[in-house]
N, C-alpha and C positions, 0 to 999 in steps of 0.2 A: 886423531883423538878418539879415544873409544868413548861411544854414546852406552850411556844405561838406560836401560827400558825400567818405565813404571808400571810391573805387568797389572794386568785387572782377569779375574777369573770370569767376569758374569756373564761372556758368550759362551763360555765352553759348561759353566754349569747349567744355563737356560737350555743350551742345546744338545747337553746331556740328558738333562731333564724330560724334555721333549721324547726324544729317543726310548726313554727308559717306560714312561709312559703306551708309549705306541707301542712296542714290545710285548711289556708288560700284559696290556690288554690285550694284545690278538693271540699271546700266548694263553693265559686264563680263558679265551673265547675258543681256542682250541681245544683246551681240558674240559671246558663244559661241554662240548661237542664232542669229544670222543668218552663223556662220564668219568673221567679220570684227573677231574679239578680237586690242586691240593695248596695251600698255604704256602707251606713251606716251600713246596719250586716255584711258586711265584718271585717269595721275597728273594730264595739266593738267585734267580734266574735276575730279578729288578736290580739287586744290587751288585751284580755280576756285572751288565751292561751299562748301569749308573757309572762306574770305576771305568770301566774299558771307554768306554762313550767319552766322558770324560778328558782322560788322559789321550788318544788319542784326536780329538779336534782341538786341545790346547798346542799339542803339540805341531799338527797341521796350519793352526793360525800364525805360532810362532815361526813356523818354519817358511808360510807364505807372508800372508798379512803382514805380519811385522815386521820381514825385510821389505813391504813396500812402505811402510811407515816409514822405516828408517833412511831409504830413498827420501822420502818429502824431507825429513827435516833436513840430510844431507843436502838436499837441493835449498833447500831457506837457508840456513846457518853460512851458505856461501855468499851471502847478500848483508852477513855479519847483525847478529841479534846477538846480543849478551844473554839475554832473556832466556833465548831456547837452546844456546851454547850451555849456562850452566844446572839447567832443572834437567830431570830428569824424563826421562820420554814417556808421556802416557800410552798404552794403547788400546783406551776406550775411545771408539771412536767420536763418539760424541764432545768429548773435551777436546780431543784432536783437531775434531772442525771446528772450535770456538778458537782455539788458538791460531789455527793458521789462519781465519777469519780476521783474528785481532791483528796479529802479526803482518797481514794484508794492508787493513786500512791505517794504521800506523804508519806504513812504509808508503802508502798512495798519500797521508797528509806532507810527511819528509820530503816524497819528491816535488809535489807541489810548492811547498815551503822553497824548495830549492831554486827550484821554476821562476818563484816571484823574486827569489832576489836576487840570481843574474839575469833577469830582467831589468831590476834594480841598479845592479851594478853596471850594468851596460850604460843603461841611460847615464845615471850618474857621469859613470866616465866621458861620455860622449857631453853632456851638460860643462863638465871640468876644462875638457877640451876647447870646446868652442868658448868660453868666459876668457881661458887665458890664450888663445889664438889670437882675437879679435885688436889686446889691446898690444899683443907681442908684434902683431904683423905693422899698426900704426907704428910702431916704436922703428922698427926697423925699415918702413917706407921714407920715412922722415929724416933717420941716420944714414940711409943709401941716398938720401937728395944730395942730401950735406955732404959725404963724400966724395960725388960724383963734380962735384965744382962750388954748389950751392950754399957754402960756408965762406966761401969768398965774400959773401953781401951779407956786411953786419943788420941788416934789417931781415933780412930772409933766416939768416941765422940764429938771430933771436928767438923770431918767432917758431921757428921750428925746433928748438933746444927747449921752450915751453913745453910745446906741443907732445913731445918727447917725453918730459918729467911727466904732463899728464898722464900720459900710458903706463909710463911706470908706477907713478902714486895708485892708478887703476889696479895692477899687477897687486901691488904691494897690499890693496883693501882687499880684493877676494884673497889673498893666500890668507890675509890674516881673519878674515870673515873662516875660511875654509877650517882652520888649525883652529877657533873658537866654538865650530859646531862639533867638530870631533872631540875636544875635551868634553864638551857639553854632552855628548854620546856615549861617550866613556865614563863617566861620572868621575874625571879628573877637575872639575873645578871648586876649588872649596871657597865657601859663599859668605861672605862677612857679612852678619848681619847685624845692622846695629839698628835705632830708632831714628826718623826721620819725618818732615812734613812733607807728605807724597803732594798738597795742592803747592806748594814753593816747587820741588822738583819740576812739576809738568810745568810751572810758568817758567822756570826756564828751559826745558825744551822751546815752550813756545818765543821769547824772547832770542835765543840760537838760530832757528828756523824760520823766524820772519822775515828773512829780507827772499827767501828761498821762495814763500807762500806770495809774498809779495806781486812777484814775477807771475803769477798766476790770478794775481787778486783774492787769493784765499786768505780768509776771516780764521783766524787762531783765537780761540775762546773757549770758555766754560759757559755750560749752562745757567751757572748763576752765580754771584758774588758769594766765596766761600770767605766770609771774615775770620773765622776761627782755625785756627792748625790744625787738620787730621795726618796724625803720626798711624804710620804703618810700622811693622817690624819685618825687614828683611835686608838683603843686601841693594844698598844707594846705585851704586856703580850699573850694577844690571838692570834693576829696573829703569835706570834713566836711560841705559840702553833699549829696553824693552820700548817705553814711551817716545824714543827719538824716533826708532824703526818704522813705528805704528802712524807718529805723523808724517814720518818722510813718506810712506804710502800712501798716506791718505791725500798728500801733496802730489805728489805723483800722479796719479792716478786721479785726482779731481777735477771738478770743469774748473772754465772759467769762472770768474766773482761767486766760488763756490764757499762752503764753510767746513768747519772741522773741529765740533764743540764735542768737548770733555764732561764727562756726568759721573760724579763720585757717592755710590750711595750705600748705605749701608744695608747688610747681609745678618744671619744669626749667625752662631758660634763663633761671633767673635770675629767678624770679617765683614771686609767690603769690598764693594767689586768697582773697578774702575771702565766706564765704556768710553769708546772713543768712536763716535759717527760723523759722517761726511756725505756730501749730496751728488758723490764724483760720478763713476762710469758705472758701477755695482759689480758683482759678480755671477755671472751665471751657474745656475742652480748646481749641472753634473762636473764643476769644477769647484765646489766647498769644500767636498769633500780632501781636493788634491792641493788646498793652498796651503798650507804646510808642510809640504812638500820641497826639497830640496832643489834650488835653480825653478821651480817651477813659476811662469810667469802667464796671467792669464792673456796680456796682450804681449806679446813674444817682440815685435818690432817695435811697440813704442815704450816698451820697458828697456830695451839696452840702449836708446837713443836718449834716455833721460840718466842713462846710467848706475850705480848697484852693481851689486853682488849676485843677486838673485838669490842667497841665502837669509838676505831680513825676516822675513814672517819665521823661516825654519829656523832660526835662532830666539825670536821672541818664544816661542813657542817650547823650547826647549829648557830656557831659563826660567820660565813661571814654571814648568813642569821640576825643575830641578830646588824650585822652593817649598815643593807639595801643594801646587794650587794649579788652577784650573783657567784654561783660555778658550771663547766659545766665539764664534762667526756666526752674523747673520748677512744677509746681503737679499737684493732686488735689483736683478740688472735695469741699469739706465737709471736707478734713480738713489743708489748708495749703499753704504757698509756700515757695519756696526761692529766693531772690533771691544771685545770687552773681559777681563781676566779676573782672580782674587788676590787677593792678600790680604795677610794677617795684621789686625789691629795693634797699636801699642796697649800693652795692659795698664 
């Protein structure tokens, strides 16, 4: 592909100029010195060497200089830039090193970018792996028993034909946990939204998940008797998802006879934000940042032994963000969480 140069004159006229000057003078400084100083061979002599001066170091730049120009962008253009593919080539040097400059950190932000998300993708994969190995390998320990004789004892066989279904229902929540965050990423899910009493919604999470809290002696409650309906406007479905997530965590992850009370209060323009705090294990400070984060689990052994997806928060997280509102953490290790989002009011 032929490159076109954006010539620029101002070295060959400066250093014309220069030239013409130096000249100029020592030759006038000769004419005064031998008394035979005159105007007129000054000027054709200045403008003699002006022209020559000139025309010669333009044509020396272009003939050196600017085949090593044309080398650099040869050499960048191979590293594929639209940018410097279709402008034309300056060759002032000074816009030259602003561009290859730009062109520099541009391409150091790209590769970085690149950097962090097969790093991304690694983990992730590796995260993907182990979720569905874990409950694939049970499945299969349990069907090679039974195979091997172990289906002969209808009591052994029961129980492990349970056991069995459990792996698979496991299977069957992360893939669908999995194919839910990716529409959610994709911005293929479209979001019904209609009007609703966001305090009815959360008492039925909490009514759902009592016998689960139970087990742990966790108190399911609101900060205070809400007698009155607060109607939100958004989609039901998600957000009860949103709220199930949020207490299944806070279940999870909570102490003994610990609590998990609901505060719904209102916001300006038109919003309120709902929190939901618990008194469970807390989270530690340099992983806040990373709990929304996909499979990310801040206790890695005692979060698969209670079982998830490990996509919960990164799915809450993505459905408030896909209503236009906003989901914020606070936390204190050892002594709780403060999980708290917005949403739009009914007008």
């Amino acid at each position: 592909m032929a490159i076109k140069f954006k010539k620029t004159y101002t070295f060959a006229l400066k250093s014309a100029g220069y030239i013409t000057l130096f000249s100029t003078g020592f030759l006038a400084l000769l004419l005064v010195v031998f008394h035979e100083f005159s105007w007129i061979i000054c000027l054709i002599f200045s403008v003699t060497v002006a022209i020559f001066s000139f025309f010669v170091i333009q044509y020396r730049a272009e003939r050196f200089i600017y085949r090593r120009i044309q080398k650099i962008y040869d050499d960048v253009t191979l590293l594929e830039s639209t940018n410097l593919r279709n402008q034309a080539i300056t060759t002032d040097m000074a816009t030259l090193t602003r561009e290859i400059k730009k062109f520099a950190t541009d391409k150091k932000h790209e590769i970085e970018g690149l950097r962090v998300r097969e790093e991304y993708r690694r983990e992730f994969m590796g995260n993907v792996s182990h979720e569905l190995k874990t409950p694939l390998f049970t499945v299969q320990g349990y069907l090679s028993t039974l195979l091997d004789g172990a289906i002969d004892d209808k009591k052994v066989r029961k129980k492990y034909l349970e056991r069995a279904e459990k792996g698979v229902e496991r299977l069957i929540y992360i893939v669908e946990d999995l194919d839910m965050i990716s529409k959610l990423e994709m911005g293929d899910v479209n979001l019904e939204l209609s009007n609703f009493n966001v305090v009815e919604l959360i008492q039925s999470v909490f009514d759902m998940l009592e016998m689960k809290a139970d087990k742990k002696n966790i108190i399911l409650m609101f900060d205070r008797k809400y007698s009155k309906p607060i109607n939100v406007f958004a989609d039901k479905e998600k957000i009860q998802q949103v709220v199930t997530n949020l207490v299944m965590n806070s279940i999870k992850y909570g102490k003994e006879n610990g609590t998990t009370e609901v505060t719904i209060e209102d916001l300006v323009d038109n919003k309120l934000i709902v929190r939901l705090r618990d008194n469970g294990e807390g989270i530690e400070k340099q992983n806040l940042s990373r709990i929304f984060e996909r499979f990310f689990r801040v206790d890695k052994s005692g979060a698969r032994s209670e079982g998830g997806s490990g996509l919960g928060l990164s799915i809450v997280k993505h459905i408030i963000e896909a209503h236009g509102e906003k989901i914020y953490v606070e936390s204190e290790f050892g002594k709780g969480s403060e999980f708290s989002f917005t949403l739009e009011k009914h007008k």
